[in-house]
C-alpha angles and dihedrals in degrees: 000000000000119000127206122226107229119253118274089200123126121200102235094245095062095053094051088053095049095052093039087058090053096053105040131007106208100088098060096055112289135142109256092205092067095052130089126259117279116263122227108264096050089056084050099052093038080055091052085245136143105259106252120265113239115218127220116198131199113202108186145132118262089308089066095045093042096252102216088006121092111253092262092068101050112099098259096061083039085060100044082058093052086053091046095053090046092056102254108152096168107048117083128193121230119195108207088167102142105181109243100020125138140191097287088045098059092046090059087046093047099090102056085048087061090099115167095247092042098123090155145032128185110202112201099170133134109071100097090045087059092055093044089057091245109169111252091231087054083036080053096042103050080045093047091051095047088054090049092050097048088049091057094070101044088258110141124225133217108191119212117195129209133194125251113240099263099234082073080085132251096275095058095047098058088046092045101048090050106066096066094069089037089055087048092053104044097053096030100237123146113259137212099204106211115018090207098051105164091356120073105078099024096110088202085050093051133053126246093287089067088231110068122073126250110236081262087056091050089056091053092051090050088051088059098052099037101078091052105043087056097068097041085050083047099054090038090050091050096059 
């Protein structure tokens, strides 16, 4: 005897209203009243809109911008390439590196970064502070205060640390490189620790200067990145 599989067909009508139901339970008989808020992107799509875009921003010194490398091989355009592969069609990546800035630099440039669609900042700031001699507890208050800020406004932080020259002495490098998972713990973001992982001190990983990374370097730096920036685009993409 044959015997015939069942079909695995659904009339159009059923699966709108299954999915429907999943998303949002209204239409199969719930009190609206009981349900969250719609997201974003379902107003968007019950308005016959485009979902919004969210925006992740790195602001950072000339690390950040690719000192002595064209724009597409900095991280952040690194980054945005890691998104497109993976099929994120609604995340773009900003680059706010200014070469030479430090902490206090990027505070006073904070407020002009607060775009609508801003969901995420990556702060990769310090390294210049370090060079300049700044004290780490003035280096962890202008930090503390950019994550504040960016907390404020519902925008999410990922904290990248970075390691003091060791001719700064040994005193102000392990201050110095505490305060980035102090800063981590007390306001609850997500840390890479080193920036440079794997990179600073490598001379074929680094241009002539001895400080800023090779195109090779950058990639490095995107790849570890990458694996903590998903999740928080995820979770931002889901609201």
């Amino acid at each position: 005897m044959t015997h015939t599989r069942p079909s695995l067909w659904i009339p159009g009508f059923l699966l709108f209203l299954a999915v429907g139901c999943s998303v949002r339970e209204a239409a199969c008989g719930r009190d609206p009243d009981t349900l969250p808020p719609l997201t974003e992107a379902e107003a968007a799509v019950l308005a016959g809109e485009a979902p919004p875009h969210i925006q992740v921003t790195v602001l950072g010194d000339s690390i950040a911008a690719g000192f002595g490398l064209l724009q597409g091989e900095a991280f952040p355009a690194l980054l945005q390439d890691e998104f497109s592969t993976d099929g994120y069609v609604r995340v773009d990546v900003v680059n706010a590196g200014l070469s030479g800035d430090t902490t206090a630099g990027g505070l006073s440039r904070l407020e002009w970064l607060m775009e609508p669609q801003l969901r995420i900042l990556v702060v990769a700031l310090g390294g210049n502070d370090a060079l300049r001699g700044v004290s780490p507890a003035q280096t962890k208050e202008n930090l503390a205060r950019i994550i504040e800020g960016a907390q404020r406004r519902g925008v999410r932080v990922l904290l990248a640390g970075m390691e003091a020259p060791t001719n700064m002495g040994e005193q102000f490098r392990a201050e110095f490189r505490a305060m980035f998972p102090d800063l981590a713990a007390k306001y609850n973001v997500p840390l890479l620790p080193f920036l440079l992982e794997g990179v600073a001190g490598q001379p074929e990983l680094n241009q002539a200067d001895g400080i800023h990374p090779t195109a090779e370097g950058q990639r490095m730096i995107a790849a570890l990145i990458y694996p903590l920036l998903r999740p928080m685009a995820d979770d931002a993409l889901s609201r």
